[in-house]
C-alpha positions in Angstrom: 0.0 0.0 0.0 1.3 3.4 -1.4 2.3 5.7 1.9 -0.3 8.6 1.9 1.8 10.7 4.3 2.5 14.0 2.3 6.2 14.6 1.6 7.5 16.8 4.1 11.4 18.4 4.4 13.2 18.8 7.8 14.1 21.2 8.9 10.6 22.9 7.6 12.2 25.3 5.5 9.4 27.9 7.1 10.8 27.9 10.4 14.4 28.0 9.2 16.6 31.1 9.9 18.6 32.3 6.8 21.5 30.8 8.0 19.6 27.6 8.8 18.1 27.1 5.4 21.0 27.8 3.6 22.9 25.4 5.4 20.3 22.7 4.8 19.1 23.7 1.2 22.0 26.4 -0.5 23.4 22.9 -2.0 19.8 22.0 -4.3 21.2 24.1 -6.8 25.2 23.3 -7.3 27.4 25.2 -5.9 24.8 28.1 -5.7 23.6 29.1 -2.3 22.3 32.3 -3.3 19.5 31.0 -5.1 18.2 29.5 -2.2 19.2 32.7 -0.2 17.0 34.2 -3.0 13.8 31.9 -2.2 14.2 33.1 1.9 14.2 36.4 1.3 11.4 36.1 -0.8 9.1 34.7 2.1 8.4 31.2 3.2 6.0 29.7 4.4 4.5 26.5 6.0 3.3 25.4 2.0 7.5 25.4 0.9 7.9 22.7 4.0 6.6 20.6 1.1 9.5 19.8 -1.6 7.6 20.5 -5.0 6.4 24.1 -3.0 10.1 24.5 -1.9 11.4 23.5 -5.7 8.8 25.6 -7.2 10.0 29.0 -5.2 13.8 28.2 -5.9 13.1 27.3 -9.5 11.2 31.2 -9.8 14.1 32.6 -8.3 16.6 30.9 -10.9 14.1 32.1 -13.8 13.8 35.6 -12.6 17.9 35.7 -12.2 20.0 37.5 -15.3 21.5 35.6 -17.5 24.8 36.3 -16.3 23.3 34.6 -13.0 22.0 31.7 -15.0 24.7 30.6 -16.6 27.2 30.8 -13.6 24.5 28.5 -12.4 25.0 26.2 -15.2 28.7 26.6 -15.3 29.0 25.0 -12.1 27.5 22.1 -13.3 29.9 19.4 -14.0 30.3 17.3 -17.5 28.3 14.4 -17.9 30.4 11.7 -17.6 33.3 13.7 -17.9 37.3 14.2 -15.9 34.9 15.4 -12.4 33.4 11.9 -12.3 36.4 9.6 -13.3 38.4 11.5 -10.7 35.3 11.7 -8.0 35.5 15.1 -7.5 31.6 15.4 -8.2 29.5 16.8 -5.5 28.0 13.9 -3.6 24.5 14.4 -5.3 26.1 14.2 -9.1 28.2 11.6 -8.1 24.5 9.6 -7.2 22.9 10.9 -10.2 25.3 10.5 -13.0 25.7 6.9 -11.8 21.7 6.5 -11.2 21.7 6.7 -15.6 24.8 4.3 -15.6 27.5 7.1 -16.5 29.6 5.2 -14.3 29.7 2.2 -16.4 30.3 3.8 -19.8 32.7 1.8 -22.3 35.6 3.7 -23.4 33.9 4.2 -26.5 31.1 6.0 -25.0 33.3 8.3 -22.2 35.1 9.4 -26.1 31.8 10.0 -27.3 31.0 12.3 -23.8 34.7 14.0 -23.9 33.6 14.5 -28.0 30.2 15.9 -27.2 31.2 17.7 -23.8 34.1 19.9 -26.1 31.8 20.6 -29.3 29.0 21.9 -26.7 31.1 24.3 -24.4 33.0 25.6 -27.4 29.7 26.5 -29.1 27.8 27.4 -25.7 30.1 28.1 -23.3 29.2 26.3 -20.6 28.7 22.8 -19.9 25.7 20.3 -21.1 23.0 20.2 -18.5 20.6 17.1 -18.3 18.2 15.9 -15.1 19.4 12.2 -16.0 17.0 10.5 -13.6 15.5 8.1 -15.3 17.1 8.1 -18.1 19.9 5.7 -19.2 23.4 6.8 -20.8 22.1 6.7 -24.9 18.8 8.6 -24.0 21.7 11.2 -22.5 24.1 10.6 -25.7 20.7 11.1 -27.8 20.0 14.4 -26.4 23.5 15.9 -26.1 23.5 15.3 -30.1 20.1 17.0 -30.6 20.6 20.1 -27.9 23.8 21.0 -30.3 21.9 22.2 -32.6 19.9 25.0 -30.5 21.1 28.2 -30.3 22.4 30.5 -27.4 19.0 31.3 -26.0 17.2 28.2 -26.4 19.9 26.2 -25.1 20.2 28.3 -22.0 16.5 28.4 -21.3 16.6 24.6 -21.5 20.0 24.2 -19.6 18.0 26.0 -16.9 14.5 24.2 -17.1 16.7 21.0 -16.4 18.6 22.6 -13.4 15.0 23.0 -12.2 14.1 19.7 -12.6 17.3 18.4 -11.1 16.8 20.8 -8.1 13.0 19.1 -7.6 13.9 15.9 -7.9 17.1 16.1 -4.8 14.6 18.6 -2.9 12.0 15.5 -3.5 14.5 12.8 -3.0 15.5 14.2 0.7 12.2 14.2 1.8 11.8 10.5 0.9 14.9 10.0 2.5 13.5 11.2 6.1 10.4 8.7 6.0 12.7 5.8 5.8 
């Protein structure tokens, strides 16, 4: 039987001081605190104890940000299957994720094909490829790496950030679980 308790984060982001929050949530967005510095300031309350509430209000705060604040958000994002995670220098999160879609078990072949597709895209974007890879397995990734290439500055950017969001929800989400096992 499915557990009908409503996902819940702790500490409830409403009751958290500044400091508190950003101590227990600045890390949803990668190495980017201020976003959820951003989402504080901007009010919480008991709804963003809830992780989709929470992910929503961080996920306005990264669309209303300047591009020049959007992309350092998506420049520190690491490459997909890239030096970071051979090396495990990858935050713990992307270390989980990037081996959740079997990026840890690429043949040499494919890490070429990443270290191919991770140079073409920051020389023609300027920052790294972007991808929420849960649920998805290493060719859905390859597939859409080959296809995102061809946008251009602006559409790639907007979409860079729509996944950040969607990574951001699905760790907010996956912490809740986490705290009803």
């Amino acid at each position: 039987m499915p557990n009908s308790t409503p996902l819940t984060l702790s500490p409830a982001p409403s009751t958290c001081s500044l400091e508190t929050f950003t101590h227990h949530y600045g890390d949803v967005y990668e190495h980017s605190p201020w976003v959820a510095e951003a989402a504080w300031k901007e009010g919480l309350n008991s709804a963003h104890d809830a992780p989709d509430a929470l992910a929503d209000l961080m996920g306005l705060m990264l669309q209303q940000a300047t591009p020049e604040q959007q992309i350092a958000v998506i420049q520190a994002h690491p490459d997909l299957a890239g030096k970071a995670a051979i090396s495990g220098e990858l935050t713990q999160d992307s270390t989980r994720e990037q081996a959740g879609a079997g990026l840890d078990q690429c043949t040499p072949e494919e890490f070429a094909r990443f270290e191919q597709l991770n140079a073409a895209y920051k020389e023609k974007f300027g920052f790294p490829f972007v991808i929420a890879v849960k649920g998805l397995d290493r060719h859905a990734i390859l597939y859409a790496f080959e296809k995102r290439l061809n946008n251009d500055l602006a559409e790639e950017r907007k979409t860079a950030i729509e996944q950040i969001i969607r990574i951001a929800r699905f760790r907010l989400n996956g912490r809740a679980e986490q705290q009803l096992l």
